[in-house]
C-alpha positions in Angstrom: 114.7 84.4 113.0 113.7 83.2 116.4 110.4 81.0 117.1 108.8 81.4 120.5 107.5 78.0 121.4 105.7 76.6 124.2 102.2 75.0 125.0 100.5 76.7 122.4 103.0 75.7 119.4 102.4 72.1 120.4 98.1 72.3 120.6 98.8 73.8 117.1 100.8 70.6 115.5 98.3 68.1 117.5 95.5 70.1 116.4 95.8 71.1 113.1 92.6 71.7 111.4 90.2 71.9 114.0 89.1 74.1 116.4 90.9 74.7 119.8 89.1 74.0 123.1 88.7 77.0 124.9 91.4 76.2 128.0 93.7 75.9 125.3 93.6 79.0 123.1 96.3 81.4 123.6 96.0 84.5 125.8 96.2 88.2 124.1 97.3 90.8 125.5 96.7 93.6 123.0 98.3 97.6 123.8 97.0 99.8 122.2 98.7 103.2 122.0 96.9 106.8 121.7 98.3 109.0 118.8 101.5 107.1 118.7 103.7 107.6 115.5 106.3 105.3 114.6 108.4 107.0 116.8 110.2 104.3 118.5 113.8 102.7 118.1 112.4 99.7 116.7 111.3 101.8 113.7 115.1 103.9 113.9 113.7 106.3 114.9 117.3 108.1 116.7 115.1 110.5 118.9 113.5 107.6 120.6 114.1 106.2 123.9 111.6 102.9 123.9 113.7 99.9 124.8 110.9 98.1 125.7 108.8 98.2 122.9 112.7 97.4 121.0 112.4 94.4 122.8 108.7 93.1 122.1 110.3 94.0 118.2 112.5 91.7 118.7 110.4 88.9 120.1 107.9 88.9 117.5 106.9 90.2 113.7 107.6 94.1 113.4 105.0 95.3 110.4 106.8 98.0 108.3 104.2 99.7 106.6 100.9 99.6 108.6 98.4 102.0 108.4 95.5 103.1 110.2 91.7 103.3 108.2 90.9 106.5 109.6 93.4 109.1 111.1 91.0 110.1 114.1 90.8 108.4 117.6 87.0 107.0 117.9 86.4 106.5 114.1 89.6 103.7 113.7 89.1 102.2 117.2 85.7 101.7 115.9 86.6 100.2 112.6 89.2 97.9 114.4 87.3 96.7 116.7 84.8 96.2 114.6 86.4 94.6 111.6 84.6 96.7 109.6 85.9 100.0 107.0 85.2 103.7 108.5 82.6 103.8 105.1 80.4 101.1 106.5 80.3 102.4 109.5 79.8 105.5 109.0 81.2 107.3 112.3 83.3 110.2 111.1 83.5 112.0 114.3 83.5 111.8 118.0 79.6 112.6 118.1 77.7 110.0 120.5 74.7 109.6 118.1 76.4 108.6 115.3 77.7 105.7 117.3 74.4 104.8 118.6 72.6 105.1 115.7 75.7 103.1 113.9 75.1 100.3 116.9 71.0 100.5 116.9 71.1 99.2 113.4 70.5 95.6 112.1 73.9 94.9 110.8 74.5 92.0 113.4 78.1 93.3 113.9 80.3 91.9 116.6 83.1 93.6 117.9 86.6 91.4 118.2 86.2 91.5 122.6 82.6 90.0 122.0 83.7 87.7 119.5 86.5 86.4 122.0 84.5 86.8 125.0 81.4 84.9 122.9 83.8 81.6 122.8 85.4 81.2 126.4 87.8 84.4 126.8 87.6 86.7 129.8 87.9 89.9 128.2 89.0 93.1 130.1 89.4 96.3 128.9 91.8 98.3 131.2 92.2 102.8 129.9 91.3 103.9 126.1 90.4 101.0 124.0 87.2 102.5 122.6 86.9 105.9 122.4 85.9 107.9 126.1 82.3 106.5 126.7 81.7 104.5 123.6 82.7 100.9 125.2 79.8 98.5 125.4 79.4 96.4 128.8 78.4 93.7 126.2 82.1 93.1 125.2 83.7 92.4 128.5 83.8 90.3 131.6 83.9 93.1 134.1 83.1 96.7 133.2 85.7 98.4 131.8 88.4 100.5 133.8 89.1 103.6 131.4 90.2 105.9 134.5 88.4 109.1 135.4 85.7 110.9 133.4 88.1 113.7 131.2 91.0 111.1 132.1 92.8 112.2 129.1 93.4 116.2 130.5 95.4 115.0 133.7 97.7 117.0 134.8 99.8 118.1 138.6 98.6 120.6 140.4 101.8 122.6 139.9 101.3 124.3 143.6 100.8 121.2 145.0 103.0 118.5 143.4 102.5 115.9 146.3 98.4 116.0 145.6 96.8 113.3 143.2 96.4 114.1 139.5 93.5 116.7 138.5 91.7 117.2 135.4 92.0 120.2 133.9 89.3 122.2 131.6 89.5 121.5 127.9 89.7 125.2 127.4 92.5 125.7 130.1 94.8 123.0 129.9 98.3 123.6 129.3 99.8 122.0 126.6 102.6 119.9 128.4 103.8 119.7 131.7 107.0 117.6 133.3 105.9 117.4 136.9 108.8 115.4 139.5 106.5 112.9 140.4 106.5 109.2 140.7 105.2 107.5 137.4 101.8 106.3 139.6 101.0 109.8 140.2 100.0 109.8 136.6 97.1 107.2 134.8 99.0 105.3 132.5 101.5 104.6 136.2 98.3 103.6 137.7 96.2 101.3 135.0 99.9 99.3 135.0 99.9 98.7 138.5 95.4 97.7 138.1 96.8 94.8 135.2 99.6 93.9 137.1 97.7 93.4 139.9 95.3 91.3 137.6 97.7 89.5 136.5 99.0 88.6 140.1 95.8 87.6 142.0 93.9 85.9 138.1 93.1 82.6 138.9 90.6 82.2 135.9 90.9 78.9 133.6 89.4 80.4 130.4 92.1 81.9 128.4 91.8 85.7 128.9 92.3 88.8 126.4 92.8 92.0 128.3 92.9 95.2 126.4 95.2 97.7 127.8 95.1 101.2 126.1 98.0 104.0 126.9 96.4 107.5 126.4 99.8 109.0 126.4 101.4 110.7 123.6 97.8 111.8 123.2 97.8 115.7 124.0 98.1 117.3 126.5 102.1 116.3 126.3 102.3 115.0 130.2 105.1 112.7 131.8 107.0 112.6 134.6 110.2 115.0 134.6 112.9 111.8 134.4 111.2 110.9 131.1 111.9 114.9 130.0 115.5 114.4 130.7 115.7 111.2 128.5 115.8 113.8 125.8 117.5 116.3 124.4 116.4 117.9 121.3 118.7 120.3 118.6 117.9 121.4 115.1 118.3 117.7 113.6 114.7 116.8 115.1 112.6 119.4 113.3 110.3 118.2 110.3 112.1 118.3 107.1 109.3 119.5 105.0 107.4 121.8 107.1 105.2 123.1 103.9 102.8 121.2 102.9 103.4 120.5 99.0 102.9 123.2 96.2 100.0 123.4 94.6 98.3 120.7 96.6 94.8 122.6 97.7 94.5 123.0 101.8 91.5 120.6 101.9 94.0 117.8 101.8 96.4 118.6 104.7 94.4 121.8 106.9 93.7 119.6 109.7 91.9 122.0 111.8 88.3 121.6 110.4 87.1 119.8 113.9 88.2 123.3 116.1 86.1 126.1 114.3 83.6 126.4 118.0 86.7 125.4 119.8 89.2 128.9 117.9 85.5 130.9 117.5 85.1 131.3 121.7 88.4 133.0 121.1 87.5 135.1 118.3 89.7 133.3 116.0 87.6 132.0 112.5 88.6 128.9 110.7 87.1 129.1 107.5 85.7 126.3 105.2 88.3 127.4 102.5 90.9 128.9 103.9 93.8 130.4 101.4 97.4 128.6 101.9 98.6 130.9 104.2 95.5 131.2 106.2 95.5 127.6 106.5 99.7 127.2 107.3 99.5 129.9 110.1 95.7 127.9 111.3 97.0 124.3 111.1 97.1 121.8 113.9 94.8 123.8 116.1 94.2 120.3 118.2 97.2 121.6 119.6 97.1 125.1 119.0 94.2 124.7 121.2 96.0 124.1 124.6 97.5 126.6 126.9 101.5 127.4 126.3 101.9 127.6 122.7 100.4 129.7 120.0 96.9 129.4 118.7 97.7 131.5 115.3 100.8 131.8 113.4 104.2 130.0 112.8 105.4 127.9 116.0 108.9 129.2 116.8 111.8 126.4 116.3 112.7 126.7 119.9 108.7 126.0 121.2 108.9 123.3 118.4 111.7 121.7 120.3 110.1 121.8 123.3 107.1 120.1 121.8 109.2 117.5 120.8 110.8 116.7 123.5 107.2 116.8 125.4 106.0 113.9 123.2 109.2 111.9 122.7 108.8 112.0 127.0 105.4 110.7 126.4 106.6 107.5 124.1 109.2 107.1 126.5 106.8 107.1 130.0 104.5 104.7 128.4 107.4 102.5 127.0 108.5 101.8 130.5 104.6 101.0 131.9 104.8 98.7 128.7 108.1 96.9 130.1 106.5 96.6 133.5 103.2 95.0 132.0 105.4 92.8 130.0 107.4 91.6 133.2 104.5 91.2 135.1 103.0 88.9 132.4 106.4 87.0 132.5 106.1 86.1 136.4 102.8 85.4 135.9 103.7 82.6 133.9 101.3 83.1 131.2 104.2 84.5 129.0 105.1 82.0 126.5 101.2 81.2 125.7 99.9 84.7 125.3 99.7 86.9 121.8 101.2 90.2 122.7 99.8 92.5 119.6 100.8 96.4 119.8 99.3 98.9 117.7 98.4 102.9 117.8 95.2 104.7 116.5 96.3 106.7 113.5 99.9 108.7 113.3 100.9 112.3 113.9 102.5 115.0 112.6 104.9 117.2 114.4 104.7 119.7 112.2 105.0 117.8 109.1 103.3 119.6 106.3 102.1 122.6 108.6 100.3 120.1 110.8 100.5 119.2 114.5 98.2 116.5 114.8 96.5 113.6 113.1 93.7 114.2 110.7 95.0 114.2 107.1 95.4 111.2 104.8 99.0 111.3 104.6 102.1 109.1 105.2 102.7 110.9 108.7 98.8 110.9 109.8 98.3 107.3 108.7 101.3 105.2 109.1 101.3 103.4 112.5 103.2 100.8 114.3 102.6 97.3 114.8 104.2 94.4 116.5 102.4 90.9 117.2 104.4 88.4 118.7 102.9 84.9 118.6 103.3 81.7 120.0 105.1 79.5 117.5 105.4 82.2 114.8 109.0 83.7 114.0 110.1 86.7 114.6 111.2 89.6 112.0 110.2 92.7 110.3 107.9 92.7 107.0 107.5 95.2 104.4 104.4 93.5 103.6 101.3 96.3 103.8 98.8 95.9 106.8 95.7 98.0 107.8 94.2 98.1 111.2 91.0 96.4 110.2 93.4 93.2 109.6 93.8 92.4 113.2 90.1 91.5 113.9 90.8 88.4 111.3 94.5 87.6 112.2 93.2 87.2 116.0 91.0 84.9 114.9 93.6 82.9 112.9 95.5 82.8 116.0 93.2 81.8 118.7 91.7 79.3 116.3 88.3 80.9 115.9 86.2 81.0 112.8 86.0 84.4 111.4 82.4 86.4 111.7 81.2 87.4 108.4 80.9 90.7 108.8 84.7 91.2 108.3 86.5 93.5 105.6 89.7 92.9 106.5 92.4 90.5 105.1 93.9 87.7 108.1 97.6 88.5 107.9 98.5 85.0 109.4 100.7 84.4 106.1 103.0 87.3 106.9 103.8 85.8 110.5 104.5 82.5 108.5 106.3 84.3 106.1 107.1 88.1 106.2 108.0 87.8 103.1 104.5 86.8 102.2 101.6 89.7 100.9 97.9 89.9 101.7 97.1 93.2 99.9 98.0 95.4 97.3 97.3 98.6 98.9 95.9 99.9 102.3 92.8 102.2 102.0 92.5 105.4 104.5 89.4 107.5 104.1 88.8 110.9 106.2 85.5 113.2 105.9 86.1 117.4 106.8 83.5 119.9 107.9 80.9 117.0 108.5 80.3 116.5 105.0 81.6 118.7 103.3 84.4 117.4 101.6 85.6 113.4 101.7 88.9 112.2 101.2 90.1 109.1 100.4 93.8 107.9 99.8 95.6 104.3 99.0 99.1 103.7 99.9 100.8 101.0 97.2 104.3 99.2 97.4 105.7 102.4 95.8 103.2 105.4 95.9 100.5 107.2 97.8 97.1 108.2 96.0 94.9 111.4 97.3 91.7 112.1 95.9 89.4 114.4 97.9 85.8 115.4 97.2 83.3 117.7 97.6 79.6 117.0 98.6 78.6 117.7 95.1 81.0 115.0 93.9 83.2 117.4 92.2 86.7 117.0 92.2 89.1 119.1 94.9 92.4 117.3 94.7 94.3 114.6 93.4 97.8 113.7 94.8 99.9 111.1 93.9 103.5 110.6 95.4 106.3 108.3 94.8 107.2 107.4 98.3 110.7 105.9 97.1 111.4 109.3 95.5 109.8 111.5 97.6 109.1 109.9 101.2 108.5 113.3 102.6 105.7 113.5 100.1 106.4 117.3 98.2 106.3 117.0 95.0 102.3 115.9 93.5 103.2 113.8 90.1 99.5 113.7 89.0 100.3 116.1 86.0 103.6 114.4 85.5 102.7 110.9 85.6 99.0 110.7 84.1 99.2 106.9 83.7 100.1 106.1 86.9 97.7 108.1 88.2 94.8 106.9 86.5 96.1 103.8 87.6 95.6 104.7 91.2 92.7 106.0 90.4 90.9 102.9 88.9 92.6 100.6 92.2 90.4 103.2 94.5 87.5 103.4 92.4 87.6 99.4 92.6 88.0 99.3 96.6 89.8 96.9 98.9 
């Protein structure tokens, strides 16, 4: 166990108890990571190549089991930045006027960059940190830098490789491509070289927090060709439990609900209740949408591979912008008193239970990584359960801020003290399908998984429970098996966090 320690670690014994003066609060430096699985060597993971997340890992406190509160982009950026559950917010998809009615109501919420900015931090937000065109000038020093309207379609010009990046139609985009091209050709190349260049030319007292979001492994599957031939992918990396488990109705794990206009201009119908086959050969049509791989039916092994290998390119591209940022922030000086915290939106599942995507309430769609390495904390790995709406609190531990009291998460400065140390019982994930329709909610536990999903009426669709020790690849639903400990799930998430 290794303590990093430096300015900070002393302001913290001299200081004890009371509140830090601005000029002496740590830096953060927070990545955030789009549609990033645990996919990384740190996690053993063997398909990954990430040495440089491996190496922030090893720096600071890896967090086991973390989960996101809502396993869709805008909805858990929301709710982390927010501090606040996706059921009080009550943003469920990517429209714009649920955000703006959520924000135009007098709930007197303050997101985590106005909080920091509201006591002495320069806050920048560099790429996706709230979801495309929700960020609020409010929150930051500068306007933010998320890249190009439709940033998140780039692609090469395959005629021209030598031209700058284009964005390609939603409708028309293909779903990977592995152009020969320097990394800066591509955004998450470019927003590096913007912080770096930040961090070289900052001369700025206040203590600063700077949010830099990768949009890569988010679809479409795009990264330079050297990051292609990192990898090599055979039978061993295809999804051990590609059905999703017996019995279990599709409500739970179709996660194509948010396509139906998208597969309907292509004559293709997603129904509200779709049989189990309907829904296998319909699944994961986030991806299915895309140019290059089918929009209906079973994915062949061989385009599965290829899929893989696209994204595991992806975690590997923005691993190496992430060693770069880290470097720079070394040479910069501000190294040793800056919080480096590292998290992704939600999981994904390549082809996991039918699915190629996020969306569903599952181990695979909710379990994320996350690293924070702090000054004067040890560094390990926990098993101690985290949610995404804990960071909001456990930044404010660290910078010695009070907390706002608007915040339902739980601080999870004891686990940095102590990673053998607990802050919750169970993590709470909540996901809503056919905008309304049906409501699902799910707590992971030290041992098991719970599943209940609802219909508008309040009737009862499914109930899952799994025994994660058992049955990590979650097939076999002991809810008929194991009444008590159901009903004991049941009760913890009828009685909330």
């Amino acid at each position: 166990m290794r303590i990093r320690t430096g300015h900070f670690a002393g302001v913290l014994i001299a200081m004890a108890g009371s509140a830090l003066f601005a000029n002496d609060r740590p830096n953060v430096l927070m990545i955030a990571i789009d549609d990033l699985r645990p996919m990384l060597g740190c996690y053993g993971d063997p398909r990954a190549v990430t040495p440089n997340i491996d190496a922030l890992a090893e720096e600071g406190m890896l967090f086991e089991r973390a989960y996101c509160q809502y396993s869709k982009c805008g909805p858990s950026r929301l709710s982390l930045m927010t501090g606040l559950k996706p059921e009080t917010v009550g943003v469920y998809g990517h429209g714009d006027r649920d955000v703006a009615r959520f924000r135009s109501g007098d709930r007197n919420v303050v997101t985590v960059a106005e909080w920091l900015k509201n006591h002495g931090y320069e806050t920048r937000s560099f790429g996706k940190i709230d979801h495309d065109g929700w960020s609020q000038l409010r929150d930051w020093s500068e306007p933010p830098s998320p890249g190009r309207e439709g940033e998140m379609l780039e692609i090469v010009d395959e005629a021209d490789p030598s031209a700058p990046s284009k964005i390609a139609e939603r409708w028309d985009c293909p779903v990977m491509q592995s152009p020969d091209v320097p990394d800066d050709r591509l955004f998450a190349g470019r927003m590096t070289n913007e912080v770096i260049a930040e961090f070289e030319k900052r001369e700025d007292e206040r203590p600063f927090f700077y949010a830099v979001g990768f949009r890569r492994p988010h679809l479409p599957f795009v990264a330079p060709k050297r990051y292609f031939d990192l990898h090599e992918p055979d039978g061993s990396w295809l999804p051990r439990n590609p059905e999703p488990p017996g019995g279990v109705p599709p409500v739970s794990w179709f996660s194509s609900d948010g396509y139906v206009g998208g597969a309907k201009k292509i004559g293709i119908l997603i129904p509200v209740r779709p049989n189990r086959q309907q829904a296998i050969l319909l699944n994961g049509y986030e991806m299915r949408s895309y140019e290059g791989v089918r929009n209906l039916g079973i994915i062949e092994k061989a385009d599965q591979l290829k899929l893989q290998q696209a994204y595991a390119a992806c975690v590997s591209y923005v691993d190496a912008q992430i060693g770069r940022l880290l470097e720079a922030l070394k040479k910069s000086g501000k190294r040793e008193n800056t919080i480096v915290l590292l998290w992704s939106d939600h999981g994904w599942h390549l082809g996991e239970l039918s699915v190629w995507g996020k969306m569903t309430n599952y181990e695979t769609g909710t379990h994320v990584p996350l690293i924070i390495d702090a000054p004067g904390k040890p560094s390990g790995r926990t098993a101690s359960l985290a949610g995404l709406i804990d960071l909001y609190p456990t930044l404010c531990d660290l910078t010695g801020l009070e907390k706002p009291p608007h915040l339902e998460g739980a601080s999870l400065l004891p686990v940095l003290d102590d990673p053998d140390a607990t802050v919750r019982d169970r993590v709470r994930s909540h996901y809503v399908r056919y905008n309304g329709k049906f409501t699902g909610d799910s707590i992971r536990t030290d041992r098991y998984r719970y599943q209940l999903w609802k219909n508008s009426e309040g009737e009862v669709e499914s109930e899952e429970l799994y025994d994660l020790v058992e049955d990590p690849l979650e097939q076999s639903n002991l809810v008929k098996r194991d009444p008590d400990k159901t009903m004991e799930h049941r009760l913890m998430l009828e009685a909330g966090d």
